[in-house]
N, C-alpha and C positions, 0 to 999 in steps of 0.2 A: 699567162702563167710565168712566176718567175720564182726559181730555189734562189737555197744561199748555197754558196761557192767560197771554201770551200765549207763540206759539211763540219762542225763542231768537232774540234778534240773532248774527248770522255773530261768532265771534271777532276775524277778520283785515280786518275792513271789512266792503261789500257784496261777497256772493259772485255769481261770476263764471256761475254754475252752479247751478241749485236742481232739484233727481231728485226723482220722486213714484215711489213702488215701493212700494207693499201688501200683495203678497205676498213669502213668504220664496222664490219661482224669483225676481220678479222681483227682489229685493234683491241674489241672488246673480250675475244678468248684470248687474244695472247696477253692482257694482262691480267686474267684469271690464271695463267702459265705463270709470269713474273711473282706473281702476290705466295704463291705455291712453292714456289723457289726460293725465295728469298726466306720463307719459313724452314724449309730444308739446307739452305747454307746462308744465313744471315749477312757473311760478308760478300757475297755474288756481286758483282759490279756489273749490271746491262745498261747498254746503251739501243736505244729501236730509232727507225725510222715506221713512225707510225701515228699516231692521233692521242687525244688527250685520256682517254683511258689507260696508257701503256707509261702516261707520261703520271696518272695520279698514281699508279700502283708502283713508284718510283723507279723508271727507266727512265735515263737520259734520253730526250728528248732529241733528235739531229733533225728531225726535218718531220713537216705534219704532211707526211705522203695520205692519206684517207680526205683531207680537204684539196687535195690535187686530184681526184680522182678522176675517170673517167670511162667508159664501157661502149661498144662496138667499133666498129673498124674505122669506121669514117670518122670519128670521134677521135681517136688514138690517132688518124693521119695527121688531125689539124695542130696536134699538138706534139708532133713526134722532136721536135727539135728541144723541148720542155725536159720530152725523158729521155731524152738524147745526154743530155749534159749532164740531167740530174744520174745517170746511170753510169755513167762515164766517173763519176765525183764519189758515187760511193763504191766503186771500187777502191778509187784511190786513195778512199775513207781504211777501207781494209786493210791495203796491202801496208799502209802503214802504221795501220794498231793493231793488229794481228791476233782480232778477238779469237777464244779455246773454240768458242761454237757460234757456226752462224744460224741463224733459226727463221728459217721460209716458210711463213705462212699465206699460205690459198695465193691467190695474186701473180697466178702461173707466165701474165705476160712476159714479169720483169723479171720474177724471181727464178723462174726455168733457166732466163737466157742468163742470167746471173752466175747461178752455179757453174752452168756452161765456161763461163770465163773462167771462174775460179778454179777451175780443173786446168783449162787451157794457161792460167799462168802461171801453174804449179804451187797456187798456194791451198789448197784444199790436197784432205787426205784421197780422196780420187785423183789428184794431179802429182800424189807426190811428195805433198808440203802438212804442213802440221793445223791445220785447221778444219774441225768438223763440220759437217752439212747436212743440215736437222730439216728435214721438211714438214710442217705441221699443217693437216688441212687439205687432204688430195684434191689435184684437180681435177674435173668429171671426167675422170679419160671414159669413162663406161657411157660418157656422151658424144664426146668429139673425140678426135685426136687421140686414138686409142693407141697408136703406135708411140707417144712420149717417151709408155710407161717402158722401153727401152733404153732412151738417152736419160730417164730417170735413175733409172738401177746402176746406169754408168759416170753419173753426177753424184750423187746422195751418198750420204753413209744410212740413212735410215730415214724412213719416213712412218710419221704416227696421222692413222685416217680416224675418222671419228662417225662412221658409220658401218656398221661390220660387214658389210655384204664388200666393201671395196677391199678386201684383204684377197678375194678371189680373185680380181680386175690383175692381179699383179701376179699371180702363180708362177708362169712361165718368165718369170724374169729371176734373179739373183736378189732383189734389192728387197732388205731384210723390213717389212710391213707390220705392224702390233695397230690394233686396235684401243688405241688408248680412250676411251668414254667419249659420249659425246657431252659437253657444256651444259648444255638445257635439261640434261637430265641427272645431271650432279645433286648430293643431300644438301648441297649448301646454295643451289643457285636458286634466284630470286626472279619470280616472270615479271618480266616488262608489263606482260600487260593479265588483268585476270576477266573471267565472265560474269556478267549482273545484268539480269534484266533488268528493264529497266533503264541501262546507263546507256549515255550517246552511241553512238555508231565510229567505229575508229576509222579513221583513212591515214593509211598507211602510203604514203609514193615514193618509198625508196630515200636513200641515202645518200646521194651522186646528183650531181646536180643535171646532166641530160637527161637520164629517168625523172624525175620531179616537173621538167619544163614540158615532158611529153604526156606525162600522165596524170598529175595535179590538174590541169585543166578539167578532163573528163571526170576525174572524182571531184569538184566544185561542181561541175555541169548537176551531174548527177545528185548531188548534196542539196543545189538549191531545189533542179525538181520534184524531189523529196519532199522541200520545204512546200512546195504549193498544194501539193497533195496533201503532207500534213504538217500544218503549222506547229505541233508539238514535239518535232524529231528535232532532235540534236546530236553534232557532229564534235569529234575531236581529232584534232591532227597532230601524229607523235612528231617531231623532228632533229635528225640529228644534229643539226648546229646551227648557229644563228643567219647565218647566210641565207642556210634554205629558207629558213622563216621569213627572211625580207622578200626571197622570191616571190613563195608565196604570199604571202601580203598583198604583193604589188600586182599580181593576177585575179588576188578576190576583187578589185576595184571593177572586174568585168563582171560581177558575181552581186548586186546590190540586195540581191532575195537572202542569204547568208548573215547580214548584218547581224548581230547578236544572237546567231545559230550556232557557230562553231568558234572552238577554241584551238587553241596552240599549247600543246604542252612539251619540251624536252625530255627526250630521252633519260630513263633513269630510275623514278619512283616508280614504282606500277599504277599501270593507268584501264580503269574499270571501262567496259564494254560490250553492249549488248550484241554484236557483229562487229566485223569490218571485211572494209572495202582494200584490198592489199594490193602492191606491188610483186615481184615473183621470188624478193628475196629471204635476208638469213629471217626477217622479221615474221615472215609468213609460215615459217616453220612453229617459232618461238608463239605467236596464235595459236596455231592446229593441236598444238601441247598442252596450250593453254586450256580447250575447249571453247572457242569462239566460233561461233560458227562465220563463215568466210567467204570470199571469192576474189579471184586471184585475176590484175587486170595487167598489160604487158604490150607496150606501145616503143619500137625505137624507127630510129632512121629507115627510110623504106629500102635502102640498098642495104644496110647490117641485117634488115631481116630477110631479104631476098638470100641476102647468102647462108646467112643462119638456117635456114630450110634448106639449102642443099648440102650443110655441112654436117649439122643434128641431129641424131636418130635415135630423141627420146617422143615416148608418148606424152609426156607432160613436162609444165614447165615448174608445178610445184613441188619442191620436193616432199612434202607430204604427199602427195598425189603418187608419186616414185617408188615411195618407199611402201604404199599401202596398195600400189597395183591397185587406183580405183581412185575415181574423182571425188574426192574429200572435198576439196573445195572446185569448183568448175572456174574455169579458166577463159577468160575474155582478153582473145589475142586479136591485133592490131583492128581491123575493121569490124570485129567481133565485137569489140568496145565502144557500145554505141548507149546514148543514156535512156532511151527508151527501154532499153532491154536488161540493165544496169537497177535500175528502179524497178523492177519489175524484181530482178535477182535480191533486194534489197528488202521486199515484202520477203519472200521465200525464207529469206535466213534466219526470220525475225519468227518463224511458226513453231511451234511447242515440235511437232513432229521431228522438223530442222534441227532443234537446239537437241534433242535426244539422241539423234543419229548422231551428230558431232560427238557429245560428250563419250559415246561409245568409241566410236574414231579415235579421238583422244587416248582414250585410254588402251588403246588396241597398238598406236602409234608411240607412248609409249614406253608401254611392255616390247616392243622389236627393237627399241633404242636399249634401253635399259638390261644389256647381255654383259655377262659378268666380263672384265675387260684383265688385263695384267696391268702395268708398269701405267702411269699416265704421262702425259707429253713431258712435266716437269723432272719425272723419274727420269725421263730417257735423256732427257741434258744435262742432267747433271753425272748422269753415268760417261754421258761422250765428254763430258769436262775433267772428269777424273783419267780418263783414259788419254789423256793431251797431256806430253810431255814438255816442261818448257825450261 
């Protein structure tokens, strides 16, 4: 891995707006945030560090943090020297264009400890200094790490969650919490993906390239089993950017039953789906919405999950599953995910009985998202930007 040093001066001046978004969900709501914004003050100047969805909704562009990505501990050590620098550079990015609002979405590693500085150098309104601290996206404190939401309340000027039960997580603290909608359940948003008997089977394996190298194997395993059993299934693989797609490519060459089974399509159009086979992420929610009926497969490093089990203390890793108290979609964690029993899960979801329950599910998941909200994320920065005196 290697950034640019240093990060890009804003084309149009100091921008008005600087987005931290690491991953490719969060890339894709924060520039549902930008596009929203910029209809409410035309002249907004943002600049993100974030991926190309933030960059087509016209935010300047500093750096594609969601193709640097990466997830568990062992993971983050190999590269710590990468976001060592790159963390170090956007500060320095800040302190000297002294965006009205900084805007932290999800991405708790970097953007937690971020803020942290930003207080500690007095340039945030928690330190002192004249720059907002917009948190978009809570971290699962009601998973791990529940004591944060302390050093949160004392970083942030405001944080907007997007599922309403985490406005409780945060009670006993100061730090002022709004519900602002969740994404997927917006009058204007578009699903990724929708339900058709009939249509191939989707496999989903995440966004980040060590999820994909650990769990794309098992869903080909799986896919071509499929295929012997029945020569008429067809599979498609959504992907978020071109790289994973070489990944995988270069892994079906172990996969010769596959040949002319499955396709590749990018992220974006909506993509039709008799089931699928998912990773544990934003995409498996964006499913369960859908009505797809599903199952949720979740493979990392044997020491990130060793410790993840003693640090975790949810009952599931879907968040559908979480939010409906009940396995909506059942969950195939590490050794759990074997293709015998995978193929087996792969008939079940495909039975009229299955797809009924889902679409009930579905609609049950959501009416509990769908609660009448106040101000939405873009309301709330443009209120902290009016309130920034320069």
């Amino acid at each position: 891995m290697a950034s640019q040093a240093p990060l890009l001066t804003p084309d149009s001046g100091p921008a008005d707006v600087l987005i931290l978004a690491g991953e490719h969900s969060g890339d894709q709501h924060a520039a549902r945030v930008v596009r929203e914004l910029q209809q409410k003050q035309p002249d907004v100047s943002v600049a993100a560090l974030g991926g190309p969805q933030l960059k087509k909704a016209g935010a300047q562009l500093l750096f594609d943090l969601p193709a640097h990505s990466v997830v568990g501990l062992v993971e983050v050590l190999k590269h710590y020297g990468f976001f060592k620098q790159l963390f170090d550079e956007t500060l320095a990015w800040i302190e000297r264009n002294r965006p009205k609002v900084v805007v932290l979405v999800d991405y708790p590693g970097f953007n937690l400890r971020l803020a942290k500085q930003l207080k500690e150098r007095g340039l945030s309104r928690q330190g002192g200094g004249e720059i907002a601290v917009y948190f978009y996206i809570s971290p699962q404190i009601w998973a791990w790490k529940a004591h944060r939401r302390f050093t949160m309340a004392e970083q942030l000027d405001e944080l907007g969650v997007i599922f309403p039960f985490e406005i409780e997580t945060y009670a006993d603290t100061r730090l002022p919490v709004k519900f602002v909608g969740h994404p997927f359940v917006e009058p204007d948003y578009v699903w990724p993906v929708r339900y058709e008997a009939g249509a191939p089977v989707l496999l989903l394996p995440g966004s980040r390239r060590q999820p994909v190298q650990r769990i794309f194997p098992m869903l080909a395993a799986t896919a071509e089993a499929a295929v012997r059993q029945d020569p008429s299934r067809r599979f498609t693989v959504i992907y978020a950017e071109d790289s994973l797609k070489a990944l995988m490519q270069e892994m079906l060459a172990r996969h010769p039953g596959l040949e002319g089974k499955l396709d590749f399509v990018e992220s974006g159009e909506p993509v039709a789906g008799s089931a699928v086979l998912t990773s544990s992420g934003t995409m498996s929610l964006a499913c369960a919405l859908a009505g797809l009926p599903g199952a949720i497969l979740y493979r990392a490093h044997p020491l990130t999950y060793w410790i993840g089990r003693r640090v975790v203390k949810i009952p599931y890793l879907g968040m559908m599953n979480l939010i409906l108290k009940r396995e909506m979609y059942p969950e195939f964690i590490q050794e759990q995910a074997r293709v015998s029993r995978l193929v087996r899960e792969l008939e079940a979801l495909q039975s009229p009985e299955r797809v009924q329950q889902t679409q009930r599910d579905a609609e049950e998941l959501r009416a509990t998202l769908t609660q009448e909200r106040g101000d939405s994320a873009a309301d709330r920065i443009c209120a902290l930007m009016s309130s920034t005196q320069r």
